[in-house]
Backbone bond lengths (Angstrom), bond angles and torsions (degrees), N, CA, C in turn:
res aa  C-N    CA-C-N  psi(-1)  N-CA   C-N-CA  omega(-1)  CA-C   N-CA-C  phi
1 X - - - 1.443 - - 1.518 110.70 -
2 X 1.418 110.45 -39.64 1.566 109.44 -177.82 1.581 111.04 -78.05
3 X 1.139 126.18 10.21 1.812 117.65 -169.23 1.844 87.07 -114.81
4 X 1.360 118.19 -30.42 1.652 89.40 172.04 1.673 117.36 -91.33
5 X 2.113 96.72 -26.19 1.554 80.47 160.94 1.600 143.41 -43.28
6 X 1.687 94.92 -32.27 1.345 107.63 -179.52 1.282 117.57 -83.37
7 X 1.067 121.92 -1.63 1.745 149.49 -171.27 2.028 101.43 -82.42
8 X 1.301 82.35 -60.80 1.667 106.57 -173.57 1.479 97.77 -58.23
9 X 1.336 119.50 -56.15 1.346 137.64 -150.32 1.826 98.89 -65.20
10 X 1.677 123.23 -45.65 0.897 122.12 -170.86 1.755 112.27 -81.05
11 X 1.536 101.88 -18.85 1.495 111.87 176.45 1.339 116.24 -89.50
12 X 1.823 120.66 2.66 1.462 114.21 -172.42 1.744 101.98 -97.16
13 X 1.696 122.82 -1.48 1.199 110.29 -157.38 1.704 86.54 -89.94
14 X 1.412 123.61 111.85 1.183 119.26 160.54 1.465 123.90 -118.06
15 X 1.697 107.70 -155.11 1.964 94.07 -167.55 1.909 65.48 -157.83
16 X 1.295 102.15 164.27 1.258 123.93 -174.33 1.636 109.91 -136.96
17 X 1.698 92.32 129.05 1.595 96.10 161.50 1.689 107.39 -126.06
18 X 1.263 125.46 171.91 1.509 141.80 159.03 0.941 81.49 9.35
19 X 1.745 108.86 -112.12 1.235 145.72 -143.09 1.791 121.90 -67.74
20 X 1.454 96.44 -30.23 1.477 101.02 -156.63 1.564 110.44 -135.91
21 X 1.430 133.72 158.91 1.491 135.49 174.01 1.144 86.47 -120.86
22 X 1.353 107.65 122.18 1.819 128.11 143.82 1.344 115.96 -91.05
23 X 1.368 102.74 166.35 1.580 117.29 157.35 1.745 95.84 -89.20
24 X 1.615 83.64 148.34 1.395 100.10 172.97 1.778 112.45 -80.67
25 X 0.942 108.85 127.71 1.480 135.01 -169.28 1.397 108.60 78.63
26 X 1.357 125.50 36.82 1.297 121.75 178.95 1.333 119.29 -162.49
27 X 1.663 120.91 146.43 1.111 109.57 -167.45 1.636 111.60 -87.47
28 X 1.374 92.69 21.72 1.939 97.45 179.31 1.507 122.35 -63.53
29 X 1.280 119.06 121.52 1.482 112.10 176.07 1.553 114.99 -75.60
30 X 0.947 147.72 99.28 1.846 125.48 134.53 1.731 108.40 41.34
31 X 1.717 96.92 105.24 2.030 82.34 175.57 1.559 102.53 -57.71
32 X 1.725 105.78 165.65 1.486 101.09 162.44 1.887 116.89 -69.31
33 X 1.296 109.69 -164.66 1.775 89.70 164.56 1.457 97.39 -92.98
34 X 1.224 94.64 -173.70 1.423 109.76 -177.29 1.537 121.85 -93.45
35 X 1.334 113.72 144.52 1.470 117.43 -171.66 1.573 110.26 -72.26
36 X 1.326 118.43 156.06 1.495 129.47 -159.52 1.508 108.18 -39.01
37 X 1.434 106.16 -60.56 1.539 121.81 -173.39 1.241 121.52 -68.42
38 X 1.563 98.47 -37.33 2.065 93.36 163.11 1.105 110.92 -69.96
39 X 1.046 146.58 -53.62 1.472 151.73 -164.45 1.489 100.11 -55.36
40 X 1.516 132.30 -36.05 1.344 171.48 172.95 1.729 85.40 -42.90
41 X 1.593 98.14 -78.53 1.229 97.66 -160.79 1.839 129.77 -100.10
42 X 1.443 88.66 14.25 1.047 111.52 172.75 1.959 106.78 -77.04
43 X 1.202 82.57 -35.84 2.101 98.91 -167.45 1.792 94.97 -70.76
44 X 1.664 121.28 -53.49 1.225 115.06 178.09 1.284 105.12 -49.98
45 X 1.577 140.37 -39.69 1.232 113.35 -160.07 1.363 125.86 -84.41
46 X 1.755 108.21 -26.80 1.298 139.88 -175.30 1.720 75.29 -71.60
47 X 0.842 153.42 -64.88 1.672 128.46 -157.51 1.260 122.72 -85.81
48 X 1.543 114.39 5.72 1.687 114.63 163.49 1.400 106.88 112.58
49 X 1.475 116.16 -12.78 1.464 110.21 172.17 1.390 97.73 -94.85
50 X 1.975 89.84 176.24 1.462 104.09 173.79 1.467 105.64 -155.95
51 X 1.649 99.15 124.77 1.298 113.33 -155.96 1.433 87.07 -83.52
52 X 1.775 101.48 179.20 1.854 109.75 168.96 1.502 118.84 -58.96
53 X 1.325 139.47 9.27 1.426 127.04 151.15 1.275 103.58 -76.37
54 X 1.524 100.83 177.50 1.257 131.62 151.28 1.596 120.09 -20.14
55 X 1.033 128.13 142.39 1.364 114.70 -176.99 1.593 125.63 -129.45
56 X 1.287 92.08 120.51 1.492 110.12 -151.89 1.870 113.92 -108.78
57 X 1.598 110.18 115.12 1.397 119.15 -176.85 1.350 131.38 -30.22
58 X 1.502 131.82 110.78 1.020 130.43 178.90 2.140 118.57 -36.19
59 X 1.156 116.91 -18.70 1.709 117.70 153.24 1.210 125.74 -101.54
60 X 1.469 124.46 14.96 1.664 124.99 132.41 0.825 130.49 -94.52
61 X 1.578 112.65 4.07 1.670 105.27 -175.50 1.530 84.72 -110.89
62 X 1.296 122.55 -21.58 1.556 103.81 171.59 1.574 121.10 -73.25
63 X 1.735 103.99 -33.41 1.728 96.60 -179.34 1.215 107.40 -71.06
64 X 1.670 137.90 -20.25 1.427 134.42 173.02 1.287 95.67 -62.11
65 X 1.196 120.83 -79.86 2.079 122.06 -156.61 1.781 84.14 -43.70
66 X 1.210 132.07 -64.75 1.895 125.57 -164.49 1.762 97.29 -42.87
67 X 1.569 114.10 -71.74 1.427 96.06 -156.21 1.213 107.68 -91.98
68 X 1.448 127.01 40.16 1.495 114.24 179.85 1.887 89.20 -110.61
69 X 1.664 105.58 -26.98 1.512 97.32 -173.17 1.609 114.83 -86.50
70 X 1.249 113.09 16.82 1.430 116.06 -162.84 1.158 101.14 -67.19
71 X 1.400 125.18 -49.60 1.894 111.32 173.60 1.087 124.00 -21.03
72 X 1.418 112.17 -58.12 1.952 126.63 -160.35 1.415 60.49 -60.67
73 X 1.963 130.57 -91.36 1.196 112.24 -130.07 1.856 116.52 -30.44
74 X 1.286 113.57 -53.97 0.962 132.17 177.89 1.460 126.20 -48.28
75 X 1.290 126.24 -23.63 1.560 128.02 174.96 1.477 98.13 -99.38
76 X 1.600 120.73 -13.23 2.026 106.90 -168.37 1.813 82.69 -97.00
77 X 0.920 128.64 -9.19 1.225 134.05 179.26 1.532 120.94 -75.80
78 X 1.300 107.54 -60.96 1.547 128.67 -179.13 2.232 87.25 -56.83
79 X 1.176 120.17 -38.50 1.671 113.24 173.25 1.108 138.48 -32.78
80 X 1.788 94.73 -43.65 1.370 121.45 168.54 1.287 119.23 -84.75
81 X 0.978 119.63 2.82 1.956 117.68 -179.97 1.317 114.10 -50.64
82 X 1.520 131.63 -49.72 1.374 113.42 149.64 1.562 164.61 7.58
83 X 1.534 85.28 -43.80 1.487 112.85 -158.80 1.453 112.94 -94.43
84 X 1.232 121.18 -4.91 1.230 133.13 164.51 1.755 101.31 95.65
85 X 0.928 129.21 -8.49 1.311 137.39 159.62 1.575 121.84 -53.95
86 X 1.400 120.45 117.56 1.385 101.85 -174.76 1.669 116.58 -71.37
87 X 1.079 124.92 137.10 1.893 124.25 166.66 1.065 129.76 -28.53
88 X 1.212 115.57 -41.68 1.180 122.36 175.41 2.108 114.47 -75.31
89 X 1.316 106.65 -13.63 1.536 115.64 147.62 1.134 127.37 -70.40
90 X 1.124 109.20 -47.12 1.379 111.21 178.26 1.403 129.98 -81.14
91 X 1.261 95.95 -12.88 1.734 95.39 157.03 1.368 117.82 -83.22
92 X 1.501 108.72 -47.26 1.796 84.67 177.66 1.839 110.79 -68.99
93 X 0.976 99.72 -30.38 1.746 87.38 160.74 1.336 130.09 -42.41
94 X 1.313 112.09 -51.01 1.128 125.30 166.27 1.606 130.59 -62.34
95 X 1.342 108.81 -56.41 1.734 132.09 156.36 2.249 95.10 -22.32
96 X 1.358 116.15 -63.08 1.365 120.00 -171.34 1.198 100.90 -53.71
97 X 1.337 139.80 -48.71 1.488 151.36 -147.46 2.059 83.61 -80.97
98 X 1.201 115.35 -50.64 1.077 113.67 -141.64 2.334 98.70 -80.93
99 X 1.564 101.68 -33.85 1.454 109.68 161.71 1.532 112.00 -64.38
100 X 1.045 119.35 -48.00 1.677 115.25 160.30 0.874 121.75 -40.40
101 X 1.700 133.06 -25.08 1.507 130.44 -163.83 1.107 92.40 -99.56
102 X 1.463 139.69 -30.44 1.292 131.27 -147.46 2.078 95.14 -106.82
103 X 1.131 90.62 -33.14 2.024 80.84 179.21 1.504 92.41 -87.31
104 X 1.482 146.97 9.43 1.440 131.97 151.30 1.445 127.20 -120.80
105 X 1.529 110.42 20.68 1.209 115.40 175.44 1.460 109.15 -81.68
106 X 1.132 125.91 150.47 1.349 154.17 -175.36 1.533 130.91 -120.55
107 X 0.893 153.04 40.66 1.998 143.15 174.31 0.951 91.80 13.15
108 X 1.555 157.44 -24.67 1.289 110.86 -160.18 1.449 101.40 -125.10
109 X 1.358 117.83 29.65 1.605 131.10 163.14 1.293 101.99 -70.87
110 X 1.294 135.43 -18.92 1.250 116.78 -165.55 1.793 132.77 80.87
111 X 1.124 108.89 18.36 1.505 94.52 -173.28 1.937 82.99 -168.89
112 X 1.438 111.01 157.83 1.409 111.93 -174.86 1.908 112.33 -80.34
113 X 1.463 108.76 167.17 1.220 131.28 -171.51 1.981 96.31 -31.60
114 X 1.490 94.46 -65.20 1.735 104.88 -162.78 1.166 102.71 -56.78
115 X 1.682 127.61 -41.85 1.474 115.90 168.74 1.367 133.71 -49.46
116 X 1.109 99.82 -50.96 1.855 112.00 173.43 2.200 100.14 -60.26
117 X 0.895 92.15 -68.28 1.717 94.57 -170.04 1.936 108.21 -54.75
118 X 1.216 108.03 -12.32 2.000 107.37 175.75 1.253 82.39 -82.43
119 X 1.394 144.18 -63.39 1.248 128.61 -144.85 2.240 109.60 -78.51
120 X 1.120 97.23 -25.09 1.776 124.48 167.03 1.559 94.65 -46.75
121 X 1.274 110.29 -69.54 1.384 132.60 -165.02 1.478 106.45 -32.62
122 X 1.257 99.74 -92.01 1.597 154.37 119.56 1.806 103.96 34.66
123 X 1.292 97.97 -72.47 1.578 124.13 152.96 1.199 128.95 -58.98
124 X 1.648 118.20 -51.11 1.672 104.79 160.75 1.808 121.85 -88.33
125 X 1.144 105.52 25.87 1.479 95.46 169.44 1.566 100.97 -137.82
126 X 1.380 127.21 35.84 1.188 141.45 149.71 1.464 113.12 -113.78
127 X 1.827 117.41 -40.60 1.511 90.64 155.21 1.229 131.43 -30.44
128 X 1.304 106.84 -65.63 1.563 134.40 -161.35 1.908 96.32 -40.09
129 X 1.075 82.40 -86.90 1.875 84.82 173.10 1.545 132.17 -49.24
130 X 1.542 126.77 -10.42 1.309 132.05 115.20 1.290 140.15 -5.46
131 X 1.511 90.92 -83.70 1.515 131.12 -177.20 1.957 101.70 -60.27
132 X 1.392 100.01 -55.33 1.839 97.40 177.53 1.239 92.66 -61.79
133 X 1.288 138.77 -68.69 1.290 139.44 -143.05 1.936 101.24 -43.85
134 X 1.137 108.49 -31.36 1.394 109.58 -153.62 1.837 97.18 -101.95
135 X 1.269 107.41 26.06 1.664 112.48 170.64 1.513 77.05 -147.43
136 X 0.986 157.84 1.63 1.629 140.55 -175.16 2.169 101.95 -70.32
137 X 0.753 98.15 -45.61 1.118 95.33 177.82 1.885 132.71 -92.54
138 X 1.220 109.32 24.23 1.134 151.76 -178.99 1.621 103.80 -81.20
139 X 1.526 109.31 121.80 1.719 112.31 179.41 1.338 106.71 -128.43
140 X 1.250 136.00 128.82 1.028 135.98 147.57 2.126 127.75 -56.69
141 X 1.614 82.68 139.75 1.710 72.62 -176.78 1.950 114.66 -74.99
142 X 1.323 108.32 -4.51 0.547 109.02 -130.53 1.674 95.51 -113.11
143 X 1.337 96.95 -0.46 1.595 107.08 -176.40 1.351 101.17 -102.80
144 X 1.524 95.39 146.62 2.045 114.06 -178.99 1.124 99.61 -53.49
145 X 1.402 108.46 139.93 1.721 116.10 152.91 1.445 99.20 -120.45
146 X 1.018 146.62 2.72 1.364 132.35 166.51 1.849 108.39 174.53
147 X 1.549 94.92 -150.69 1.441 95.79 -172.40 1.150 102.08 -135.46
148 X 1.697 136.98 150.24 1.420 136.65 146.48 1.179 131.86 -53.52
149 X 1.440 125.47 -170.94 1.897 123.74 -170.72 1.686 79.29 -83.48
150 X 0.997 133.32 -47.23 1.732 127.71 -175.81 1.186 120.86 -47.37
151 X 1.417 120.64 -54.25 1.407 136.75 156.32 1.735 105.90 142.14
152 X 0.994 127.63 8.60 1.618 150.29 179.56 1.558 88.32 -62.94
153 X 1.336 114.55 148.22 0.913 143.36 -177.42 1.839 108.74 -91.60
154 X 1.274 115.00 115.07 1.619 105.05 175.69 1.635 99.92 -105.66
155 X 1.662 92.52 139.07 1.677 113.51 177.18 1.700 90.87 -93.12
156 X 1.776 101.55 175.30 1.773 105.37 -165.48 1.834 82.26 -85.38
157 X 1.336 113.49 -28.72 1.781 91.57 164.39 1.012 143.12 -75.60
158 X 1.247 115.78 34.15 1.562 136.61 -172.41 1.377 97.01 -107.06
């Protein structure tokens, strides 16, 4: 699990123009997503069957469904830009939400891969801001609040 996390991780640092998502230091675009039937048969393989094609390893059909959905990661991401969080956090924030969707997606949820994994997303990058929220107000004793007539620095344990 950790060698494509780390896979993902080095492919989530990107830079954005107009038209196009690159990788950063590269002129690589963003796969597109995947067409109905791959995505189709990407899901049979990731669940242990194997339909009448070719038959393809349950960890290629997972690194396809990861970097083919990286866009969505990337547009539910760009949502949060606001938040004072840099983008490039919030995609691999997001990127986690989006491997979560794909080792608990199911056919019989009713609704396709990208639906289930926006709301995944969606879900782990609202933890996240939760989760800060609940150290945001958190002080150290130990940090300066100012200076004396000497010029010494006083901590709030002073």
């Amino acid at each position: 699990m950790f060698s494509l996390f780390e896979l993902v991780w080095k492919r989530i640092r990107l830079f954005f123009t107009d038209d196009e998502v690159f990788y950063i230091g590269g002129a690589d675009v963003l796969p597109p997503p995947l067409e109905r039937e791959q995505e189709n048969r990407c899901l049979i393989a990731l669940s242990g069957l194997h339909g009448d094609s070719e038959p393809m390893t349950r960890e290629d059909a997972r690194k396809q469904l990861i970097e083919h959905n990286l866009r969505l990661v990337v547009y539910l991401a760009r949502k949060f830009e606001n938040t004072g969080i840099c983008v490039e956090d919030l995609i691999s924030i997001g990127t986690i939400g989006l491997i979560k969707a794909v080792e608990t997606y199911k056919e019989d949820y009713g609704s396709r891969l990208a639906t289930y994994a926006a709301r995944c997303i969606d879900n782990e990058l609202l933890m996240h801001f939760r989760a800060k929220k609940k150290t945001s107000k958190e002080v150290s004793l130990y940090e300066p609040i100012g200076t004396d007539k000497e010029g010494n620095q006083i901590q709030l344990l002073d």
